[in-house]
C-alpha positions in Angstrom: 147.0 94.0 -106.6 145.1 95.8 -103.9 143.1 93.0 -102.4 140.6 94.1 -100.3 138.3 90.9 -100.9 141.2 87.8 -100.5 138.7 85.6 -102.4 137.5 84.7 -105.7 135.4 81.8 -107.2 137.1 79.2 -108.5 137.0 78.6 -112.6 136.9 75.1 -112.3 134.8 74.4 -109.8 133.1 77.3 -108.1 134.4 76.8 -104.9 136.6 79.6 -103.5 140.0 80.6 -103.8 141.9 82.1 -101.0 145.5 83.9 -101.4 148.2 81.1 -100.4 151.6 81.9 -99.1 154.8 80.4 -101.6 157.6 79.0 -100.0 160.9 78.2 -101.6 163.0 75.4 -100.9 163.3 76.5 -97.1 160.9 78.2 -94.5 160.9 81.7 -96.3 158.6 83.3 -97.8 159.3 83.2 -101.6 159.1 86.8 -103.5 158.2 85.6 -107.3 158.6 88.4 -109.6 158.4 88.6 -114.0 159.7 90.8 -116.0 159.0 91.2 -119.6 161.1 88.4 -121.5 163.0 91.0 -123.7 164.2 93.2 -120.6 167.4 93.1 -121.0 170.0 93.1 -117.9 171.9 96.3 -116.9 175.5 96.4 -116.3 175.4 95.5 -112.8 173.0 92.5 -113.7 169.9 93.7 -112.8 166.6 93.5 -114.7 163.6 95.8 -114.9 160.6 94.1 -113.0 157.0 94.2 -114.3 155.4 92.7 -111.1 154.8 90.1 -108.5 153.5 87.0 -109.0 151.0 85.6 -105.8 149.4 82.3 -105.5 145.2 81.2 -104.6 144.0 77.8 -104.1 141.3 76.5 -104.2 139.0 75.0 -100.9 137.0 72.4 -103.1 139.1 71.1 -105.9 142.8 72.0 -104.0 144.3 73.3 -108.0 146.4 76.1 -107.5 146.5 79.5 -109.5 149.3 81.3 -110.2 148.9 85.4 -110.8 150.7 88.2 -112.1 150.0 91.7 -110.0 151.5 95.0 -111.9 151.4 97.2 -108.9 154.8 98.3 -109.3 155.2 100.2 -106.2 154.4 96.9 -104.3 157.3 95.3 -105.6 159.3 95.2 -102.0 159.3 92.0 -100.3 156.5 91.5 -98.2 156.8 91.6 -94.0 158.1 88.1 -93.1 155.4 85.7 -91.8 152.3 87.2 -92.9 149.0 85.8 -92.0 145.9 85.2 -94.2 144.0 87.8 -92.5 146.7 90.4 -93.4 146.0 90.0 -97.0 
């Protein structure tokens, strides 16, 4: 997703959402991807990616929403430690 306004309203609330960072179970930034859910693997176990998935939450009601970007060319892992303002 090109992003060149990091914010949205939020559907619940109307406050705003701003793009969030997901972490795994360590420090890292974690790179969600999807696929389609009949893809099926190729011999070396690898599975043709649709997207990435980023996250936005919300300043007033704190819910978090999950979204699916197609831009396949933006599939590579993003730089490590990004900040907000870089999005």
């Amino acid at each position: 997703m090109q992003n060149d306004d990091p914010t949205r309203p939020c559907p619940d609330c109307q406050g705003t959402l701003h793009r969030i960072r997901l972490l795994g179970g360590s420090r890292d930034w974690l790179d969600v991807r999807y696929a389609a859910p009949e893809a099926p693997q190729n011999i070396l176990g690898t599975i043709k990616l649709q997207g990435k998935v980023f996250g936005m939450m919300c300043d007033r009601c704190a819910r978090i929403f999950m979204y699916g970007d197609s831009g396949i060319p933006e599939l590579d892992p993003p730089p490590a430690g990004p900040s907000p303002e870089e999005w």
